[in-house]
VONU-576948 format. One line per field, with one value per residue (C-alpha): residue in three letters; residue number from 1; x, z, y. Coordinates in pm, whole numbers. Example, Ala and Ser with C-alpha at 12.3 -4.5 7.8 and 13.67 -1.06 7.14 Angstrom:
residuo <- ALA,SER
num <- 1,2
u <- 1230,1367
w <- 780,714
v <- -450,-106
//
This chain:
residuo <- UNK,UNK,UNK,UNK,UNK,UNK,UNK,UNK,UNK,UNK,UNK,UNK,UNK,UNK,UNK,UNK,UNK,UNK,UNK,UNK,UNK,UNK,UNK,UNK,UNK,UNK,UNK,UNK,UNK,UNK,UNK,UNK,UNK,UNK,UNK,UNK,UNK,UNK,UNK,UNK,UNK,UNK,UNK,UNK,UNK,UNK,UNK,UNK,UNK,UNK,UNK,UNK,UNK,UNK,UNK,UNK,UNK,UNK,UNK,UNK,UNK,UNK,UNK,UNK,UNK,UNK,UNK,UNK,UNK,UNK,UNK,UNK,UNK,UNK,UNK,UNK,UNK,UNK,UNK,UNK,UNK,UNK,UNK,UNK,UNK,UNK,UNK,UNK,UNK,UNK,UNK,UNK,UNK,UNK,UNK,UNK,UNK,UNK,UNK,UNK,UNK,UNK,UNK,UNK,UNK,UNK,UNK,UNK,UNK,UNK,UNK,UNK,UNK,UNK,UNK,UNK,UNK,UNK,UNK,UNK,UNK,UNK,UNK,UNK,UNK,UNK,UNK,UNK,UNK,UNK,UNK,UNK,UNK,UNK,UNK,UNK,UNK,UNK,UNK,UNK,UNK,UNK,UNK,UNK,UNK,UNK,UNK,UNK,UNK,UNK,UNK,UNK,UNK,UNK,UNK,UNK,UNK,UNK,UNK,UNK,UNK,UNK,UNK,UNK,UNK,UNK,UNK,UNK,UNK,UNK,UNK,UNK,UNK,UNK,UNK,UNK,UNK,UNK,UNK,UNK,UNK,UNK,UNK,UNK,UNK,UNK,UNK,UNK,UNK,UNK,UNK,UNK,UNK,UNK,UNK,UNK,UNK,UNK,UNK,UNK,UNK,UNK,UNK,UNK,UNK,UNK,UNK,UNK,UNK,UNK,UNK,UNK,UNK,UNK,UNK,UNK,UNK,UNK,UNK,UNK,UNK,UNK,UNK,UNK,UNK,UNK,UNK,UNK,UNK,UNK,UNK,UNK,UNK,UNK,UNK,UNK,UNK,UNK,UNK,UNK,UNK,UNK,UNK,UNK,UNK,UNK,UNK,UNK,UNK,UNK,UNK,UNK,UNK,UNK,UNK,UNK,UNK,UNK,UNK,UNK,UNK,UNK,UNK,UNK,UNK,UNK,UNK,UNK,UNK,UNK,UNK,UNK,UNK,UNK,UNK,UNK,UNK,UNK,UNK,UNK,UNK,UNK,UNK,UNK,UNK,UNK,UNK,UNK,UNK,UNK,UNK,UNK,UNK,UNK,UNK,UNK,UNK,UNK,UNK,UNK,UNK,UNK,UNK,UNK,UNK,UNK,UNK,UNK,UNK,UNK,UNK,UNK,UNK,UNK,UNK,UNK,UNK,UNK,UNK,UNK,UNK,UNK,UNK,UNK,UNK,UNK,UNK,UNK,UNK,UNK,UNK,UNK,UNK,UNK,UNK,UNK,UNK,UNK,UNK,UNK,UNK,UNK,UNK,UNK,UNK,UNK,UNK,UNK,UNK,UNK,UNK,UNK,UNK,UNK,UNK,UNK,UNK,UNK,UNK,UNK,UNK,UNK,UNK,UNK,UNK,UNK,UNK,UNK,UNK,UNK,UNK,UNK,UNK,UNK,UNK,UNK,UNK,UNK,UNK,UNK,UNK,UNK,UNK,UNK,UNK,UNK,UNK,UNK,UNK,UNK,UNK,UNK,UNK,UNK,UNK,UNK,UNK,UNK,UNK,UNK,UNK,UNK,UNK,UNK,UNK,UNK,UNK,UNK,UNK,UNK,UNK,UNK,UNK,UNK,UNK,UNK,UNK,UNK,UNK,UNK,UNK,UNK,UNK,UNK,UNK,UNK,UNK,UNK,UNK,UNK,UNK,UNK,UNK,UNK,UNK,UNK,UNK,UNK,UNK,UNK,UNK,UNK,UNK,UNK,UNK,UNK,UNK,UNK,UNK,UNK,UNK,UNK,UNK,UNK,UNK,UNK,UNK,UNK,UNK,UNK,UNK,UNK,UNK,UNK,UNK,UNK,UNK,UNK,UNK,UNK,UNK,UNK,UNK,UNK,UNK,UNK,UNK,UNK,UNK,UNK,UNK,UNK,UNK,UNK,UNK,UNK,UNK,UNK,UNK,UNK,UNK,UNK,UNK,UNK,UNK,UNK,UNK,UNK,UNK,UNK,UNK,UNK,UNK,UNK,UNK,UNK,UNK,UNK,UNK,UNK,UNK,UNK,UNK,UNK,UNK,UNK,UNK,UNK,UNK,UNK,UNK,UNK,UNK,UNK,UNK,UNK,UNK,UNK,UNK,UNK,UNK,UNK,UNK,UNK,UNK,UNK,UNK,UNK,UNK,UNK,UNK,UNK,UNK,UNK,UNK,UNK,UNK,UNK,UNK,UNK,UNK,UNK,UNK,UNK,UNK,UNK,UNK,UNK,UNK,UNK,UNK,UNK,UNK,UNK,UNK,UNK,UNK,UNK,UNK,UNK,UNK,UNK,UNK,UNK,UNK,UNK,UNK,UNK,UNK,UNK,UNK,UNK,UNK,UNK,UNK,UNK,UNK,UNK,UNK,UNK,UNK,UNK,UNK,UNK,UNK,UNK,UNK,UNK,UNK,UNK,UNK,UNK,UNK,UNK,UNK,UNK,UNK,UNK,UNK,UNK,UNK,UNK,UNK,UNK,UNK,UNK,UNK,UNK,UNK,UNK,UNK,UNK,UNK,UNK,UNK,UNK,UNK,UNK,UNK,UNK,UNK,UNK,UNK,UNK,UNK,UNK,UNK,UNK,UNK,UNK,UNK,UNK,UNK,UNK,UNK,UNK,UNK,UNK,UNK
num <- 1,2,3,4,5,6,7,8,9,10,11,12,13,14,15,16,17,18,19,20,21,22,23,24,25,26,27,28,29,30,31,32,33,34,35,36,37,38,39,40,41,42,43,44,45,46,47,48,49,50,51,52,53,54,55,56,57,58,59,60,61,62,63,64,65,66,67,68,69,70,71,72,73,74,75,76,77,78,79,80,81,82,83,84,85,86,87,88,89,90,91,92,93,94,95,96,97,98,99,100,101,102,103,104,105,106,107,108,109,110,111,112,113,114,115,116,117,118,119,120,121,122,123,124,125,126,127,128,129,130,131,132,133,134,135,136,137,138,139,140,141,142,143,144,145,146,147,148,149,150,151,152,153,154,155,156,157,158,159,160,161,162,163,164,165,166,167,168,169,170,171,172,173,174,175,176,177,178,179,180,181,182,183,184,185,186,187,188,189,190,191,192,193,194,195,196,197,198,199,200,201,202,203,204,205,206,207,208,209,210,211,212,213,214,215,216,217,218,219,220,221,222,223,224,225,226,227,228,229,230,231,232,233,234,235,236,237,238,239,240,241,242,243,244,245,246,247,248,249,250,251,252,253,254,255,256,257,258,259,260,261,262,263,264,265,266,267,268,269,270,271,272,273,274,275,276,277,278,279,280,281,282,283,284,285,286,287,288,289,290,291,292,293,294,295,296,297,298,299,300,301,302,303,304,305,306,307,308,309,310,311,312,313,314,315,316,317,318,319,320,321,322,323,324,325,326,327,328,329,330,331,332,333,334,335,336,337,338,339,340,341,342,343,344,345,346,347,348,349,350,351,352,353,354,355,356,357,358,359,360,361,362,363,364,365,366,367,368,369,370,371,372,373,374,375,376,377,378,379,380,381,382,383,384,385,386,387,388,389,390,391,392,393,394,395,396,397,398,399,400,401,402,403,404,405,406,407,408,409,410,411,412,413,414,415,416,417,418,419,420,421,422,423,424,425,426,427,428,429,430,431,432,433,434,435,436,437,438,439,440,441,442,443,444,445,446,447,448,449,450,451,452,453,454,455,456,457,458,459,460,461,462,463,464,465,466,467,468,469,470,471,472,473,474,475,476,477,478,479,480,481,482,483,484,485,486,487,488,489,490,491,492,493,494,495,496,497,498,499,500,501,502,503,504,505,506,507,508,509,510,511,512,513,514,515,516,517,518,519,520,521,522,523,524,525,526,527,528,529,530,531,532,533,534,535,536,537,538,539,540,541,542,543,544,545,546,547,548,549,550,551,552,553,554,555,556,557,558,559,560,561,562,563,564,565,566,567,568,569,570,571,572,573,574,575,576,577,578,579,580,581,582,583,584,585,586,587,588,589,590,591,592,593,594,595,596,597,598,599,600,601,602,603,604,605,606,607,608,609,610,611,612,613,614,615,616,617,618,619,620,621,622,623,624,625,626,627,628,629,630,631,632,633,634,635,636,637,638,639,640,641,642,643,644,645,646,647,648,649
u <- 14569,14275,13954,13715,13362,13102,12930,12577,12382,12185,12509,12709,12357,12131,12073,12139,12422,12578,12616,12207,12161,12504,12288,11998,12257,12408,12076,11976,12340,12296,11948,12139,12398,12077,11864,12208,12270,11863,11863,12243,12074,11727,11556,11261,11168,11203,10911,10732,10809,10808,10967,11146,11545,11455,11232,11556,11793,11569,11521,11867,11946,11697,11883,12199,12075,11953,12263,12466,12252,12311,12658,12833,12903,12856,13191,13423,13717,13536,13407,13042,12955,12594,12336,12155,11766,11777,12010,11751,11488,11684,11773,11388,11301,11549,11454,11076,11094,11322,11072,10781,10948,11063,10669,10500,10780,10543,10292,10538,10763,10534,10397,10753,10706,10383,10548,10293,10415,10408,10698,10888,10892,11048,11230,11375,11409,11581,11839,11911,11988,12207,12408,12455,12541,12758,12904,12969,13097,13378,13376,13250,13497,13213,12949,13047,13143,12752,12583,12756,12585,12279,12302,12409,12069,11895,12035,12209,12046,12252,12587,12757,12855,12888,12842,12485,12228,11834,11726,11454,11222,11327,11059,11086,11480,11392,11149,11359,11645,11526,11288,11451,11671,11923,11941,12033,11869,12076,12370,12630,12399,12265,12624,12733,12389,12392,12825,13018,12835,12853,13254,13292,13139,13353,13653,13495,13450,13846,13936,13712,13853,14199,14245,14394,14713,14735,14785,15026,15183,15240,15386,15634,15691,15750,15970,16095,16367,16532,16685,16422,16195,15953,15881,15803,15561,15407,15402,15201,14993,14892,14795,14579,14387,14406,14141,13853,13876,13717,13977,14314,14309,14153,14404,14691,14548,14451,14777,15033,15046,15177,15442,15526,15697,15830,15972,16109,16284,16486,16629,16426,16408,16045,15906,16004,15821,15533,15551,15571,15298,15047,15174,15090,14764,14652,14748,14495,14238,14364,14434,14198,13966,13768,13950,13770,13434,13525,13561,13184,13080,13288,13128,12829,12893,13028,12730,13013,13043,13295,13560,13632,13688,13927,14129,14199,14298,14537,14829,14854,14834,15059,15348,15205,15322,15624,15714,15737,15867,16196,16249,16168,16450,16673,16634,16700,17077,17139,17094,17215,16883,16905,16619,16371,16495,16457,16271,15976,15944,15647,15674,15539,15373,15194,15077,15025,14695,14570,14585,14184,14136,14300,13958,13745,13916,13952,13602,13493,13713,13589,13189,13298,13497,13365,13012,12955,12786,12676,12962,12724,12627,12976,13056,12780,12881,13234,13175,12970,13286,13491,13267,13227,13631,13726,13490,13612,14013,14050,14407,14687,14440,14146,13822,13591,13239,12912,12854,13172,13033,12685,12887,13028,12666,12673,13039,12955,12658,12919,13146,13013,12782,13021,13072,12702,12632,12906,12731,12393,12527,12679,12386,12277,12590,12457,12138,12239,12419,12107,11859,12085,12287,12623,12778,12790,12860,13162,13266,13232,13447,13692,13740,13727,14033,14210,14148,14132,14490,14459,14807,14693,14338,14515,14701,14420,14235,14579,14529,14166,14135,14397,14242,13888,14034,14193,14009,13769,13716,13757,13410,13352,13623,13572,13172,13317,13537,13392,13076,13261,13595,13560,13346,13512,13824,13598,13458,13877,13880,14044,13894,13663,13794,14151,13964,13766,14048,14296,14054,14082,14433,14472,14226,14354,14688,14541,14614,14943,14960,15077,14935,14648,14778,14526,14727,15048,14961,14786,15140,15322,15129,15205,15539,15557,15720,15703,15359,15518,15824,15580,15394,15666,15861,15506,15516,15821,15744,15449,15567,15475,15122,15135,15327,15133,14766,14923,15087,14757,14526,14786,14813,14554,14801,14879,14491,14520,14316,14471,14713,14881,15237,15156,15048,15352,15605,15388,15414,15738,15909,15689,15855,16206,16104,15966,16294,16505,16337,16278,16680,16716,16524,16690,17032,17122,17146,17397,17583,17520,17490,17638,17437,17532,17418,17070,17000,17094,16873,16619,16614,16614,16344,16121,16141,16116,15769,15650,15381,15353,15115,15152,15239,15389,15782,15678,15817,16147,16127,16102,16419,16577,16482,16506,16865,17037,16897,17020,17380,17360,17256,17545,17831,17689,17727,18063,18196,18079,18187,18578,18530,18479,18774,18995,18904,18914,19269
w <- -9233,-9006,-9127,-9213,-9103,-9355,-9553,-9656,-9963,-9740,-9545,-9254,-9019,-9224,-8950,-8612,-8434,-8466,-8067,-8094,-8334,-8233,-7909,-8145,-8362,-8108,-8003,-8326,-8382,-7990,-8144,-8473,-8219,-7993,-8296,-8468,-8080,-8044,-8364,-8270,-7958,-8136,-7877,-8151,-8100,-7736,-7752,-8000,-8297,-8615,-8846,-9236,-9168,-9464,-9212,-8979,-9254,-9358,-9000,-8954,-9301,-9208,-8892,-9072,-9338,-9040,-8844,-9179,-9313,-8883,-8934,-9252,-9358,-9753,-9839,-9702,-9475,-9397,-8988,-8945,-8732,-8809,-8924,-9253,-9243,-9553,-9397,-9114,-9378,-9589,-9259,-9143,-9478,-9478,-9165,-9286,-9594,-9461,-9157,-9396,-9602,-9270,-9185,-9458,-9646,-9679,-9851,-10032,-10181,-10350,-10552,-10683,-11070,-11092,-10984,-10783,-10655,-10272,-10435,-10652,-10487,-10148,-10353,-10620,-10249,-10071,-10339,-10401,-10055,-9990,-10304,-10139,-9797,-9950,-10130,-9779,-9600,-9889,-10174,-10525,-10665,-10552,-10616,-11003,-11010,-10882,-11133,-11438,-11320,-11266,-11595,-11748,-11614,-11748,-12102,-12134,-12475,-12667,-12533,-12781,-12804,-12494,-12303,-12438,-12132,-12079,-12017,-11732,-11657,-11415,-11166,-11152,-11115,-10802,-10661,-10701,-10541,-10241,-10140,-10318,-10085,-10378,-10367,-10128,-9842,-9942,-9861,-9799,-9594,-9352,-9286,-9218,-9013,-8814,-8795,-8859,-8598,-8350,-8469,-8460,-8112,-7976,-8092,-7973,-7616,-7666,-7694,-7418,-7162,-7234,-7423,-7731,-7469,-7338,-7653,-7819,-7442,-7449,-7860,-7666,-7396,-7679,-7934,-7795,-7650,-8002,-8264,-8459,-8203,-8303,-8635,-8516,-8268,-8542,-8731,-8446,-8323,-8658,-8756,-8436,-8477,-8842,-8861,-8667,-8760,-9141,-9300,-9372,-9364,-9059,-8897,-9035,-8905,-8542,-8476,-8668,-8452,-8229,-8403,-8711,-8486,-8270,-8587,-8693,-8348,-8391,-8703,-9004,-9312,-9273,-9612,-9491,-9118,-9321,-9580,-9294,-9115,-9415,-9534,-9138,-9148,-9509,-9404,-9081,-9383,-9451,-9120,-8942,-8789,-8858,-9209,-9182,-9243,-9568,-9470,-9341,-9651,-9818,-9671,-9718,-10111,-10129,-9895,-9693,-9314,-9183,-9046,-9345,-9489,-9211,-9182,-9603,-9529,-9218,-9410,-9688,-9373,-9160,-9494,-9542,-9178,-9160,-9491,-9330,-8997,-9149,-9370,-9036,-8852,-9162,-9250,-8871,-8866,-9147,-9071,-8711,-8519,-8152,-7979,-7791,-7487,-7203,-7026,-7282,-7231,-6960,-6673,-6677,-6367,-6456,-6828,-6700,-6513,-6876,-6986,-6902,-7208,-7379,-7187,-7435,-7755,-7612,-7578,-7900,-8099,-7835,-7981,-8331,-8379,-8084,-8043,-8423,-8304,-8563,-8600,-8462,-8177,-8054,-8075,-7875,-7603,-7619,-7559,-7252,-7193,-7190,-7001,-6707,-6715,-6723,-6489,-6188,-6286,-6507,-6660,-6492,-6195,-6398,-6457,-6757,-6627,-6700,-6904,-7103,-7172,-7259,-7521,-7638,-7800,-8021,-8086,-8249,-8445,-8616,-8676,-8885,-9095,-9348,-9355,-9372,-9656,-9870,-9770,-9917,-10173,-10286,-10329,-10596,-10803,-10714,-10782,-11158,-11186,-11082,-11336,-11618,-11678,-11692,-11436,-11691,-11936,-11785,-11678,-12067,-12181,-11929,-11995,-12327,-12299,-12145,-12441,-12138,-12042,-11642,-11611,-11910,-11692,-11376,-11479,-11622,-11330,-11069,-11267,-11287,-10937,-10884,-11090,-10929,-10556,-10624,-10378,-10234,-9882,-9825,-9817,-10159,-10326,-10226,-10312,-10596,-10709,-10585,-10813,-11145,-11145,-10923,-11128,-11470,-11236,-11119,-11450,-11583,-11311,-11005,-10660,-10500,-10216,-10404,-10633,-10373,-10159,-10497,-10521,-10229,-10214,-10475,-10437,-10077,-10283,-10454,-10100,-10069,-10495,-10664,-10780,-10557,-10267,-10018,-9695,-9771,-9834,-9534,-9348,-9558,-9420,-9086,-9145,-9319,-9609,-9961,-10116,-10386,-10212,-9961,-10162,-10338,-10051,-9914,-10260,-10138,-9773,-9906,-10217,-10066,-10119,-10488,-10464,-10233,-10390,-10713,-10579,-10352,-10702,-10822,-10574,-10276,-10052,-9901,-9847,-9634,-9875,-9978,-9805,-9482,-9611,-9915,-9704,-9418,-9772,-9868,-9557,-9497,-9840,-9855,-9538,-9664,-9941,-9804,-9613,-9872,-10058,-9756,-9729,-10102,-10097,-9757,-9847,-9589,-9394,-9135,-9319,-9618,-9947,-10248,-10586,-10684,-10382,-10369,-10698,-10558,-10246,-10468,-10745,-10473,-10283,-10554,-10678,-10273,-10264,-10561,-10369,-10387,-10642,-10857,-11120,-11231,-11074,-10785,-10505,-10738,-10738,-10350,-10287,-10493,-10360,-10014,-10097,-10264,-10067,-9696,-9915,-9947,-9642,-9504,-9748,-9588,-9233,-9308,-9486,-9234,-8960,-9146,-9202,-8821,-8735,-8960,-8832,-8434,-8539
v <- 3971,4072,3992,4314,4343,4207,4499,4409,4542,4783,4924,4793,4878,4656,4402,4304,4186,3864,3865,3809,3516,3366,3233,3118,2968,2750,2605,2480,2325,2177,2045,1893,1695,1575,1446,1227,1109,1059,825,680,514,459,687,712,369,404,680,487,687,537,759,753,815,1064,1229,1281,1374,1682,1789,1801,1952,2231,2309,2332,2558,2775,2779,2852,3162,3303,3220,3201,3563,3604,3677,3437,3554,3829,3884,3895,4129,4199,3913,4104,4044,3835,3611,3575,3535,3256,3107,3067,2982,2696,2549,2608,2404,2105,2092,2092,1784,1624,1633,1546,1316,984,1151,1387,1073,902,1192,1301,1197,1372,1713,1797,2190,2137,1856,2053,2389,2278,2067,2388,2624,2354,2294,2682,2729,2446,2525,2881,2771,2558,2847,3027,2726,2587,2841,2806,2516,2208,2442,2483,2150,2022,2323,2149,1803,1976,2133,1809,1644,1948,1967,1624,1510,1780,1591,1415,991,844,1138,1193,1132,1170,1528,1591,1824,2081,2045,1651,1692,1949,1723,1416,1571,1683,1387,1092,839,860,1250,1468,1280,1000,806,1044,1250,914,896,1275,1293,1004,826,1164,1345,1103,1057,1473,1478,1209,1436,1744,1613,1464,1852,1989,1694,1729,1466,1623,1758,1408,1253,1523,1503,1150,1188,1423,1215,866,1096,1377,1264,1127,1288,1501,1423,1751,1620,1294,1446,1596,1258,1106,1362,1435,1120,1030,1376,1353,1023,1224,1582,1494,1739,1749,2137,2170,1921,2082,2397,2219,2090,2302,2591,2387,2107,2354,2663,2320,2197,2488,2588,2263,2374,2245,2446,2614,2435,2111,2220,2273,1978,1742,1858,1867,1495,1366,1601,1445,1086,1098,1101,741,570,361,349,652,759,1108,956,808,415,439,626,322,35,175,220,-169,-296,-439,-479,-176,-379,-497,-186,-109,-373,-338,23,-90,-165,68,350,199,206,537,634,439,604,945,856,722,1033,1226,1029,1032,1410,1491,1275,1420,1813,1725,1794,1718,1582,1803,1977,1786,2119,2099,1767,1695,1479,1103,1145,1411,1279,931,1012,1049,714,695,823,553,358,526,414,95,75,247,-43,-300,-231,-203,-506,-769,-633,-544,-262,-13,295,580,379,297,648,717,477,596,948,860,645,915,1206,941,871,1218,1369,1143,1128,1445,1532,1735,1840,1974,1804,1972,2119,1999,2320,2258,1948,2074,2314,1998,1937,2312,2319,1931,2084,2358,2138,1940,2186,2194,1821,1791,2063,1876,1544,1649,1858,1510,1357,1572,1442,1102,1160,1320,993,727,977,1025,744,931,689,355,615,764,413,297,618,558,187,247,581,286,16,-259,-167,-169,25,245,269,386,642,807,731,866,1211,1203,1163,1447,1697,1609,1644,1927,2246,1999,1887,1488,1393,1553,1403,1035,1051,1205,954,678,759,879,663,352,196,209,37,-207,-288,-400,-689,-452,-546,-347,-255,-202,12,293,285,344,672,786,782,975,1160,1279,1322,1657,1846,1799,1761,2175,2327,2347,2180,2284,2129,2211,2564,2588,2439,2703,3006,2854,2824,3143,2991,2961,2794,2592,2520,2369,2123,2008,1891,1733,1574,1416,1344,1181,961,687,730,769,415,217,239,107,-157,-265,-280,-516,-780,-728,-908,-556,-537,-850,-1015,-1409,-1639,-1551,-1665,-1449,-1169,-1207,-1215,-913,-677,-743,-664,-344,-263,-304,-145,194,180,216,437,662,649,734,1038,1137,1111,911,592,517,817,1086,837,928,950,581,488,649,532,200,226,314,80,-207,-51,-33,-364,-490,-290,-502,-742,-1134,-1230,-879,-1063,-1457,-1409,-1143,-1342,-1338,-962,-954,-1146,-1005,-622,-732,-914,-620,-364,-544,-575,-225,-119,-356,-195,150,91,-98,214,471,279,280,641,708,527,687,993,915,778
//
């Protein structure tokens, strides 16, 4: 449906054109990109500036206030084709306010608890307008869901038992959000402002260079040429994409116009085109090394170095993947899906030029692993990596031009205003948290729903997390979760890591999770195909992520935590055991299975997936999963292979 012109209260004339402050609006997001990169490379210290990072945080929070209220029409999925005058005013008031706390934050910090008004007004305006621009940018679900927090901090003394909390005064609460490092100009916002910008840029630039065709040429290249090769592309190109872009929607959207019609055109069902896209889009939230901003956001929760966070997550990713590329291959032999044509398959010569751009992920792991350096500043390096790289070699003849490049800086600066108005929007939650005391009080209730039952604790915790993800983008959920449901996990003996990573997981699992499956109804209106049918074949296509994080809280042998015999038993029986459950829900194997022999596959694969050190008896469990389910697989071939000949005969 094509998008209708915004109305405004004072008629469609009531302002100027967007084709004016569009211009204006991609200087200040160019200006947003420069000050992240600026602080990235510490260019403040190189002029001698000695500044808070709170100081940066509310510059760049002004500019993306500005940028949304020039922007962002008021009704959402409407075309703005005229900027109203009070969106110019609310823009210039934004920037005003933020600029005026960016300038005078050291003297304005230390006179927040005695709500002084030059505090708590800027404070109160700066709050309102992010909670609107929020509004425009994602819609009003994480908007209600931050008023009730703010209205619990306002009124929480009339909350009964353990939910009962210390009311504050209004102005203090608006002053303490908007200039407190544990409010909005706190830790999800120093790492949407300074890591996911740098991240988003690096991705931007990928797009601008070519380098987004390389790599889905290069998928095509690796699977076309095998049976359901399309879906497979779509696994892979999904999944690299899916780690940078920050959203699953947004990567289902990015790359499904392109594998979903592929898919279909093979001869997949059109649900199934879509459910496989939006379980490979929502997955790219939970691969290393980026994990759509979440494993810095993590690692800066647990105050542990970012490695480790990404070599926990490696494992449980890699299943994830495996998980759906089997079903892929499976579902394919058994709907009799040829591989890709050989036509729309490009030449190796012509895609192999591109492997310079492999140079700059080689070099963005190189800084973050061997040089420790810090995650913005690698990016950084790696998109200067890859601008250098691609301006002398280019890809398929053409070489981007310095003003694409100098695009690259705006097109950055929108891309991640949403990401940074759900970043500081965050903050508040985490700020109502630090003032109130809900957060030991939610952790208490929750441990105490459980009655010190772990399994009891994560199931509550699964459909907490489900119910909390549901409609919101994957930055909200995890600072979500990881405020109101981690802890109370923590708290019943579960790892840390295990635990934040268990959240996330789920939580990610609410886009591909009816009934609001964000994702896979995104896929679906791609595909043109049924909403519900959608999801609940991603449900499927996915499984393995409502699996895996359980069995990782368990026994963080999957988490490449403990001994390496423990871990190699660990990986591999997981392995095996994905496989046969993959083959279960297929159908097939080396042939169509019968129902004895699904349940079969399954019952083995489950008990395979159970990891060393789960319990007293797990290695038992693994033999004995991995044992019966190579007998069946065996018996399968064997019987398929008699069939044939009986029928060549």
């Amino acid at each position: 449906m094509n998008a209708t012109p915004e109305i405004t209260g004072g008629g469609a004339g009531s302002g100027l054109s967007s084709n004016i402050w569009r211009p204006v609006a991609d200087v200040l997001a160019a200006l947003m990109t420069l000050l992240a990169i600026g602080w990235a490379v510490s260019f403040q210290r190189v002029i001698g500036l000695n500044i808070y990072p709170q100081q940066l945080f509310a510059a760049i929070l002004g500019l993306t206030l500005a940028v949304s209220y020039l922007i962002l029409p008021r009704v959402r999925g409407t075309q703005r084709v005229r900027v109203p005058y009070t969106d110019v005013a609310l823009a210039l008031i934004a920037a005003a306010m933020a600029g005026y706390v960016a300038v005078e934050y050291p003297r304005l910090v230390l006179t927040i608890f005695s709500r002084p008004v030059d505090a708590w007004l800027p404070g109160l305006i700066i709050v309102l307008l992010t909670l609107e621009a929020l509004r425009r940018a994602t819609g009003w679900a994480l908007v209600i869901i931050i008023a009730v927090f703010i209205l619990y901090a306002l009124f929480g003394d009339v909350f009964p038992g353990r939910l009962q909390g210390r009311a504050q005064n209004w102005q203090l609460l608006a002053g303490y959000m908007a200039l407190d490092s544990n409010g909005m100009l706190g830790l999800p916002m120093s790492v949407a402002a300074t890591i996911v910008v740098a991240f988003i840029l690096f991705g931007t630039l990928l797009g601008i260079t070519g380098g987004s065709q390389f790599f889905t040429d290069a998928a095509m290249i690796a699977m076309g040429r095998f049976r359901g090769g399309s879906m497979k592309i779509a696994v892979l190109a999904s999944g690299l994409f899916g780690s940078i872009s920050g959203s699953a929607v947004a990567n289902v959207v990015g790359t499904g116009v392109v594998t979903i019609p592929m898919i279909k055109r093979d001869g997949y069902p059109a649900h199934k085109a879509g459910a496989i896209e939006a379980v490979a889009s929502t997955g790219g939230q939970l691969m290393p090394p980026v994990m759509g901003a979440s494993a810095f956001l993590m690692a800066e929760f647990l105050a542990v170095p970012y490695a480790d966070i990404v070599l926990a997550a490696l494992v449980p990713a890699i299943l994830y993947y495996v998980a759906l590329f089997i079903q892929a291959d499976l579902e394919a032999a058994r709907l009799g899906i040829r591989p890709v044509p050989r036509s729309e398959i490009p030449k190796g010569r012509m895609v192999i030029v591109g492997v310079h751009f492999a140079f700059a992920f080689a070099a963005l792991i190189y800084m973050l692993f061997w040089l420790r350096y810090q995650p913005e500043r690698a990016a950084t390096w790696a998109c200067l990596v890859l601008i250098a790289s691609s301006l002398l070699i280019g890809y398929r003849g053409a070489r981007p031009s310095l003003r694409a490049i100098a695009g690259s800086l705006s097109k950055c600066g929108h891309g991640v205003t949403e990401i940074i108005l759900i970043s500081t929007a965050s903050g508040i939650v985490i700020g109502v948290l630090n003032v109130t005391g809900l957060s030991f009080n939610l952790t208490y209730l929750l441990v105490q729903i459980g009655g010190g039952s772990a399994a009891l604790l994560l199931f509550l915790s699964a459909l907490v997390c489900i119910v909390l993800g549901m409609g919101l983008p994957t930055l909200g959920v995890y600072v979500l979760l990881a405020a109101l449901v981690a802890p109370a996990l923590v708290a019943v003996g579960i790892n840390e890591i295990g635990a934040h990573l268990y959240v996330l997981y789920f939580g990610m699992m609410s886009m591909i999770t009816p009934p609001i499956a964000l994702a896979a109804f995104a896929a679906a209106s791609i595909a043109k195909a049924p909403a519900m049918a959608t999801g609940w074949a991603a449900m499927r296509f996915g499984w393995s992520a409502y699996v895996i994080p359980v069995l990782f809280v368990l026994s963080p042998t999957l988490l490449l935590q403990g001994e390496s015999w423990d871990i190699t038993i660990a990986i591999a029986s997981a392995g095996m055991g994905v496989w046969l459950v993959s083959s279960a829900l297929a159908g097939y194997f080396s042939g169509h299975l019968s129902m004895v022999m699904r349940v079969g596959f399954a019952a083995f694969g489950l008990i395979a997936l159970v990891p060393a050190g789960a319990f007293p008896g797990a290695a038992v469990t693994d033999i004995v999963g991995v044992a019966g389910g190579l007998s069946l697989m065996a018996l399968d071939v064997i019987r398929n292979r008699a069939t044939r000949r009986e029928q060549s005969a």
